[in-house]
N, C-alpha and C positions, 0 to 999 in steps of 0.2 A: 164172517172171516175173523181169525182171531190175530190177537194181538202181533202173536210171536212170527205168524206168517208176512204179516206187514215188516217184522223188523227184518224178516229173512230176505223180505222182496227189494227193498232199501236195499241191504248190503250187496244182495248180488248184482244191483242196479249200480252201488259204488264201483263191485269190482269191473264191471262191463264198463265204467268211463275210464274208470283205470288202464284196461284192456286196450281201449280207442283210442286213449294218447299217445299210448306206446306202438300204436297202430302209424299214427300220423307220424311219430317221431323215426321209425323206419321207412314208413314210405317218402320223407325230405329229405334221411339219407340217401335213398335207392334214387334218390332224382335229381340230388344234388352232386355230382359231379363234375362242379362247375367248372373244370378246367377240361371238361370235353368239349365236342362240335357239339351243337342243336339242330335240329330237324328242319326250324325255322327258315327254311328256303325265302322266302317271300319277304322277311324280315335283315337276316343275316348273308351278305353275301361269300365267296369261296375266299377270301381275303380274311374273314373274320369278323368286319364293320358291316355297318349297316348300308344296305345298299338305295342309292337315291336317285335310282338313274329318270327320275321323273322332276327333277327340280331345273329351274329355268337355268336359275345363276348358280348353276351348281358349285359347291365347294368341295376338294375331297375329303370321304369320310366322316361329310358332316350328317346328322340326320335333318329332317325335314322340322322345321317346328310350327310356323306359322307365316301369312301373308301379310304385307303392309298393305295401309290406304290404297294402293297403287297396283294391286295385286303379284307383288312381287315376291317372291321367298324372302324372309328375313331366316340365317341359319345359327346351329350353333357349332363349335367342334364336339363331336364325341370324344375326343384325347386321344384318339390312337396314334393319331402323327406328330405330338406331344414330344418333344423331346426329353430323354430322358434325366439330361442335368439339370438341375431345378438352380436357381436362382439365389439370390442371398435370403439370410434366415433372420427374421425380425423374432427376436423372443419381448413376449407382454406378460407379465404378473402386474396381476389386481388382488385384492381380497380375497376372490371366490378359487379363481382359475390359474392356470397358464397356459399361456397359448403359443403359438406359434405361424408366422404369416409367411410366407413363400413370395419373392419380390417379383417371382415370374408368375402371370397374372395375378398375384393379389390373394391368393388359395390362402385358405385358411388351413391347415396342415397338422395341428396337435393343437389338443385341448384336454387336460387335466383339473380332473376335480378335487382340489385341496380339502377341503371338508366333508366328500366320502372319498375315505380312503377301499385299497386291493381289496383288504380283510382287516378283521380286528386284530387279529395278530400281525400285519405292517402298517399300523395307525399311521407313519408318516409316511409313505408310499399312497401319493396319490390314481386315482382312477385315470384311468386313462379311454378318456371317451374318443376321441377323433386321432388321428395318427395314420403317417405314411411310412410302412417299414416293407421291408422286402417281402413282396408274397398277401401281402395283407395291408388295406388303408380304407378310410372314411375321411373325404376332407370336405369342405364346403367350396365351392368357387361362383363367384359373380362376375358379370361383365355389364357392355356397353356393346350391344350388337344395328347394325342400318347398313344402306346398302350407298354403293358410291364413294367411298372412302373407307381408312380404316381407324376403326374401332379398339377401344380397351377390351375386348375381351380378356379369357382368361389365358389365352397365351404369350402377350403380350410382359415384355422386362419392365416393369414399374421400376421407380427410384426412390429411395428410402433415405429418411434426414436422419435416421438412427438405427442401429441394429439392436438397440438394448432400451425399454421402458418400463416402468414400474411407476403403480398408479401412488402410492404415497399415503398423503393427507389427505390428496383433492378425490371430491366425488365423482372425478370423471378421467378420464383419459382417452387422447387422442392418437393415433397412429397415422399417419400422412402420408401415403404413397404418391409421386409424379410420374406426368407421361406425357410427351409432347406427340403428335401424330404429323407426318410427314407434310403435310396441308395446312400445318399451324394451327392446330386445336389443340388446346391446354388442357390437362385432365388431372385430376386431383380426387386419388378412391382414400376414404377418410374412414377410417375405423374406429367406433366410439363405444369405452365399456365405462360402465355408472357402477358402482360402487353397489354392493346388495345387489345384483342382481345379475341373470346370466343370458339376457339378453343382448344383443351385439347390434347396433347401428349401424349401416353403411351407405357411406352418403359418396355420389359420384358430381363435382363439382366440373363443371365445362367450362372452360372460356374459351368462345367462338372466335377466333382473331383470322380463320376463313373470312374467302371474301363471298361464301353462300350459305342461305340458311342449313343449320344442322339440324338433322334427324335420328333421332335413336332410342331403343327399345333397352331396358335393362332385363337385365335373366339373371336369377340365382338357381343352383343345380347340386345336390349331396349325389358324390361317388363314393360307392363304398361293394368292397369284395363281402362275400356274405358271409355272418356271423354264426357261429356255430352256439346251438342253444348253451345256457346257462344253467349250471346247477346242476346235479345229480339226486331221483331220485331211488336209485341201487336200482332192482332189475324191474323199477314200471318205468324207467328210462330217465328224458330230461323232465325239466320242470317245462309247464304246457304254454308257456311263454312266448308272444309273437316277434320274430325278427322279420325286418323287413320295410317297406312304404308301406303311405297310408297317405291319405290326403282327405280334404276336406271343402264341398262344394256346396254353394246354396241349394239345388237340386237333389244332389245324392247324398248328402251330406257327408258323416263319416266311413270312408272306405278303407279299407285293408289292400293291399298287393302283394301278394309273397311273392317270392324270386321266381318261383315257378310260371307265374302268372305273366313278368315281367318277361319272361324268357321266350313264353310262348307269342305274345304280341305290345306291338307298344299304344301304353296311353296317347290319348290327343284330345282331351277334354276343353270346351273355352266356360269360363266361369265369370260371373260379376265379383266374384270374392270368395273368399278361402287359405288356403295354407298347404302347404306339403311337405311333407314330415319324410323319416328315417327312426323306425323307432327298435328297440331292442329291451330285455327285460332292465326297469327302471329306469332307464336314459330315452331322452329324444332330440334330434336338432331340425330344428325345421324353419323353413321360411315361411315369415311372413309379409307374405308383398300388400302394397301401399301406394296409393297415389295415382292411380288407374281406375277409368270404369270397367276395364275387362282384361284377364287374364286366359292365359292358354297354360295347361298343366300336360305335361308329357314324364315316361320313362321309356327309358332305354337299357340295350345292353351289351357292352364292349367284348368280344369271345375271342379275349386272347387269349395265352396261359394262366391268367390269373383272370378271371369272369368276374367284370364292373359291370355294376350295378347302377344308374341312376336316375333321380324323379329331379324335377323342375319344374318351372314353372317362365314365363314370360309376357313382357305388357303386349297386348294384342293393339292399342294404341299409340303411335310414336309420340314423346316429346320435342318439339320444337323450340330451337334456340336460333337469334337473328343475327345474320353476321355481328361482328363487334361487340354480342351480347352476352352477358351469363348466366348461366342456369343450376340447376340442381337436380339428381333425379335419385331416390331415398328409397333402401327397403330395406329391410329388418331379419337379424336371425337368431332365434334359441337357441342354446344348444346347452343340455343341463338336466340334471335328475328330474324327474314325473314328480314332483314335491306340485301337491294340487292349487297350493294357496299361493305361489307362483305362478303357475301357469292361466289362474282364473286374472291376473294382472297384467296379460299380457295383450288383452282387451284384441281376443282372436275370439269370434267364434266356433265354440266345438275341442279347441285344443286340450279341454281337459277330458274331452274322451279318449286321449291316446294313455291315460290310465284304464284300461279298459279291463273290464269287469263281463264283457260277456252281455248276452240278456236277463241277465240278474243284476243287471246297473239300477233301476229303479230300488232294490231293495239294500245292493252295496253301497250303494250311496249314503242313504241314513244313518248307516252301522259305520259307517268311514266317519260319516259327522259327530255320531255319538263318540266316539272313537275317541275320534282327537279333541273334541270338547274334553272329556273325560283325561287325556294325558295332561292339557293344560295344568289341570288341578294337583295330578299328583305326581306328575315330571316321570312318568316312568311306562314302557309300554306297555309290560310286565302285567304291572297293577292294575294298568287301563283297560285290558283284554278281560284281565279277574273281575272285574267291576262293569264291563259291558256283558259278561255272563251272569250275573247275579241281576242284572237290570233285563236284559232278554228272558231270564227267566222270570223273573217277575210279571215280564208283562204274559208272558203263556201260562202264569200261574191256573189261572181256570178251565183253561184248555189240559194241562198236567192232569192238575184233581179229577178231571173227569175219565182223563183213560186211567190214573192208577187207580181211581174208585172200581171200573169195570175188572180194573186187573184182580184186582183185590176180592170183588164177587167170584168170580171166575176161578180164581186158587183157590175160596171155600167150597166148590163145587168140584173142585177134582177129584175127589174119591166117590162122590155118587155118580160123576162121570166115567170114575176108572172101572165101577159097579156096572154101571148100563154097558159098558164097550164087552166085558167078558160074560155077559148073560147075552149079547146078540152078537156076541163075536163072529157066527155063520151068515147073520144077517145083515149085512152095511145097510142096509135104507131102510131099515126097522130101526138100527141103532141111531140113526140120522134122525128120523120121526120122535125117537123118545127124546133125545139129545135137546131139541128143539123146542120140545114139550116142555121139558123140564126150564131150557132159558126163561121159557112165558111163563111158567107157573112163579120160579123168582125174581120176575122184572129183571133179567138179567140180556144187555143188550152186547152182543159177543162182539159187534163190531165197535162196541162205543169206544175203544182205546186206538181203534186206525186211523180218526180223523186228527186230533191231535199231533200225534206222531208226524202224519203227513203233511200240515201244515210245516210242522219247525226243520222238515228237511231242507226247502229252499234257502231259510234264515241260516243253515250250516253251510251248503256251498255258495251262499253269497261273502259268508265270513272266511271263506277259504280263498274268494279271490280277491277280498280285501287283503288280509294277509298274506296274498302271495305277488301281489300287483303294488303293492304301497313303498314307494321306495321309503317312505316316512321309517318302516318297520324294519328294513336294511342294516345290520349291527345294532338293533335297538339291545339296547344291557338290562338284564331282568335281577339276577341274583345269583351267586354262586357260580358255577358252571355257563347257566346260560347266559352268555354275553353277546349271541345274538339269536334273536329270536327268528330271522328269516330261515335258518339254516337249523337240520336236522339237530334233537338231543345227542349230542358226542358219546355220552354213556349211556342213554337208550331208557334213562330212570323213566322219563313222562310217561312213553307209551307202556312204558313194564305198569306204573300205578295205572294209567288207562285200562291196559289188558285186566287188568285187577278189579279196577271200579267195572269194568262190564260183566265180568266174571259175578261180582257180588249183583249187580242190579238180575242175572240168569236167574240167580237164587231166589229174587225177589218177586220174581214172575210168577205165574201159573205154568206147570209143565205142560208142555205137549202131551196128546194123550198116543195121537203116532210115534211109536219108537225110530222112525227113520229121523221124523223132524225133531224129536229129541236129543239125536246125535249131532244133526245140523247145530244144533243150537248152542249145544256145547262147545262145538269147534270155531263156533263166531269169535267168541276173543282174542280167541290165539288168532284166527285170520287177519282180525284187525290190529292187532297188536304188529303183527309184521307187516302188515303194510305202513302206519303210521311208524314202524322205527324210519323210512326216511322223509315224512312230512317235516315241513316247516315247523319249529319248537311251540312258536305263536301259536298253531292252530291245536296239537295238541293238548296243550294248555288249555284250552279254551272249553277244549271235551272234556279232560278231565273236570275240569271246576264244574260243568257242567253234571257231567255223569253224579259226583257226589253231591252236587244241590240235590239231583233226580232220586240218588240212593236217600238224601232225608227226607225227601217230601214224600217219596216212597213207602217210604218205613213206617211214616206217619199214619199215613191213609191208608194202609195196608192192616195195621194194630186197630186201627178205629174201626174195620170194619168184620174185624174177626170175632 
């Protein structure tokens, strides 16, 4: 097999993933009209909610979650009978974020990331990761769910010692919501942010002044209407990026659930530990529950005019608190950019695969580590991607030499090749036989240049979803023009010098001796040139540097062997 037909197999292989994305990317539209009915009869009842007509202590409109010791439904609401005036509005600024708490249940309701901003062109316009506007929300809500009494859930009017906090000097900050329950149970949901970092505390403080012991299950639950992909790639569509849940179980470990999935039926998972997430390109908020042997993980789905979406999760064992006594019942939330050296802190297992890389994680992984070792040193992502390609290439230096050594024989062979093709031009498996004849006469091994090649293709799409998965990489500033490398060249230079460097390495090849594949061959740059005018600037960058390493070493070993 020779060389050039390997490179042609490659690219039409690029364009058919090309093809598939833009595949998926219509068929989430064609499914996503989330503001229609669903099919889901057995799921969805003619109301729109979830229908429960199997729960003992039925509640309306709640879905089913899980049983206590005593085999009784413990419930949650899905929100639909949620009233629609919300509550008073706690604004919090820290370092990182700003947030905003809803005094009706306790909802976490806006959160903005102060240090990634919209775009680089509105540096002080913060991201706006969580938010409840009309048509459109992601918020987080926790409670205090048991049966017999009631409970803080999240519909419940908390009371607020302040409408206005800002964390300061101090490394921590406190947010204090109360709540007396009709039975004399004191409740105190405590929201704790730490300085550096975007993890979020929530601690539910009881004091039992009942005259019977207390019982109850904490739940944290992310609702959120679905996110429309991010990014444009011109017409091979969005960027291939997953919006949706995901969770994380000692069994199944890390799972995915797109809206689809959630639409058609609901989770009901129990786990000894885990996490569940809401993830979308670069950001994720997730809980993570604590202080339990066993958790129940569920999603659901709200079909009203605006289709909510939401994953949770709930203790499968009640806490116990004794009349006159008090307690505490604590679990934890993220919510914050895919930044990995964070999330490895957050002492979850698994949570740093909702950077996800695909099945090409064992190989992105490395190249993330070399990556950002390599920016440490010279502050810049720019330089770091330049310098991880001269290192990549390095290490396939021997692998190179040996296909462009082949390539190199093979291009001095073209004119006794082009000699044998028109003396058995009537004859194809005459001309095959001499063809053949001749490689063994000069040691010449035709396929020595496809193993090479084939090897470094998976090393390019794993540095593709490194660079396209790394929120690290998000406005990273290179030089001139590029001031961020996640986003398309504005002027289109890179891929123009790309198209260029591929154009020159055609030259440096052996020609095709088929004039059909001759033409293919030709039109390979220009093909990939338009495609990469809407890749990520990162990535190609990274070919370029590449391509003209390959055009020197090329050049080299091509002179040496003529």
């Amino acid at each position: 097999m020779q060389t050039q037909r390997v490179i042609l197999f490659g690219a039409l292989a690029l364009v058919m993933v090309m093809i598939w994305q833009s595949w998926m990317e219509f068929q989430q539209q064609r499914s996503g009209n989330f503001g229609q009915s669903t099919s889901n009869s057995e799921n969805v009842s003619d109301n729109g909610v979830e229908s429960n007509n199997d729960l003992k202590n039925e509640v309306p409109d709640a879905p089913k979650i899980a049983q206590d010791t005593n085999g009784e439904n413990v419930q949650i609401s899905d929100g639909a009978d949620e009233a629609s005036v919300s509550g008073q509005i706690v604004n919090v600024s820290t370092d990182l974020i700003n947030a905003q708490i809803d005094t009706k249940g306790g909802d976490l309701i806006r959160v903005e990331l102060k240090q990634h901003p919209v775009s680089v062109d509105l540096p002080d316009e913060p991201f706006v990761l969580m938010h409840r506007d009309a048509g459109a929300m992601f918020v987080a809500q926790s409670g205090l769910i048991g049966n017999g009494r009631d409970y803080p859930n999240h519909n419940v009017e908390f009371r607020a010692d302040s409408l206005d906090y800002a964390m300061g000097d101090d490394d921590s900050l406190e947010i204090v919501l109360s709540w007396t329950s009709p039975d004399q149970v004191a409740y105190k949901k405590v929201f704790t942010f730490v300085r550096d970092s975007y993890r979020i505390e929530v601690d539910f403080r009881v004091d039992n002044q009942s005259a019977t012991q207390w019982d109850g299950y904490v739940y944290g639950q992310l609702r959120q209407t679905a996110i429309e992909q991010e990014g444009s790639m011109g017409f091979l569509g969005r960027l291939p990026s997953f919006n949706g849940a995901a969770i994380y179980t000692e069994e199944e470990k890390y799972d995915k659930i797109d809206y689809e999935t959630m639409r058609e039926s609901n989770l009901d998972v129990t786990t000894p530990t885990g996490w569940v997430a809401m993830l979308q390109h670069y950001f994720v908020a997730s809980w993570l529950p604590s202080g339990s042997d066993n958790y129940q993980f569920y999603t659901g789905v709200t079909n009203k005019a605006n289709t909510e979406y939401r994953v949770g999760y709930k203790t499968s064992q009640p806490v116990s608190i004794a009349a006159g006594a008090q307690g505490e019942v604590n679990t934890s939330l993220f919510v914050g950019p895919k930044e990995q050296a964070r999330l490895e802190k957050q002492n979850a297992e698994g949570l740093t695969l909702t950077v996800d890389y695909g099945f090409l994680t064992p190989v992105s992984d490395p190249l993330f580590w070399l990556l950002t070792n390599i920016h440490d040193v010279v502050k810049n992502w720019g330089w770091a991607i330049i310098l991880l390609t001269v290192l990549v290439k390095a290490i396939f230096y021997p692998l190179s030499a040996t296909s462009y050594k082949s390539m190199a024989k093979m291009k001095k062979l073209q004119p006794r090749l082009q000699t044998l093709k028109e003396r058995y031009s009537e004859d194809k498996q005459k001309f095959q036989q001499e063809m053949m004849k001749l490689y063994k006469t000069e040691k010449v091994n035709p396929a020595g240049g496809c193993l090479p090649i084939l090897v470094q293709i998976p090393v390019f799409m794993a540095l593709y979803w490194v660079l396209l998965e790394s929120v690290e990489l998000r406005q990273a500033d290179f030089m001139f023009w590029l001031n961020d490398l996640s986003l398309p060249d504005p002027y289109f230079v890179l891929p123009l010098i790309m198209g260029a460097s591929m154009l020159a390495q055609h030259f440096l090849n052996p020609a095709p001796v088929d004039p059909m594949q001759k033409k293919i061959m030709m039109a390979m740059p220009v093909v990939f040139t338009v495609f990469f005018l809407w890749f990520p600037a990162g990535l190609v960058l990274y070919w370029v540097v590449n391509n003209i390493l390959s055009i020197a070493q090329q050049y080299y070993i091509t002179r040496k062997y003529q």
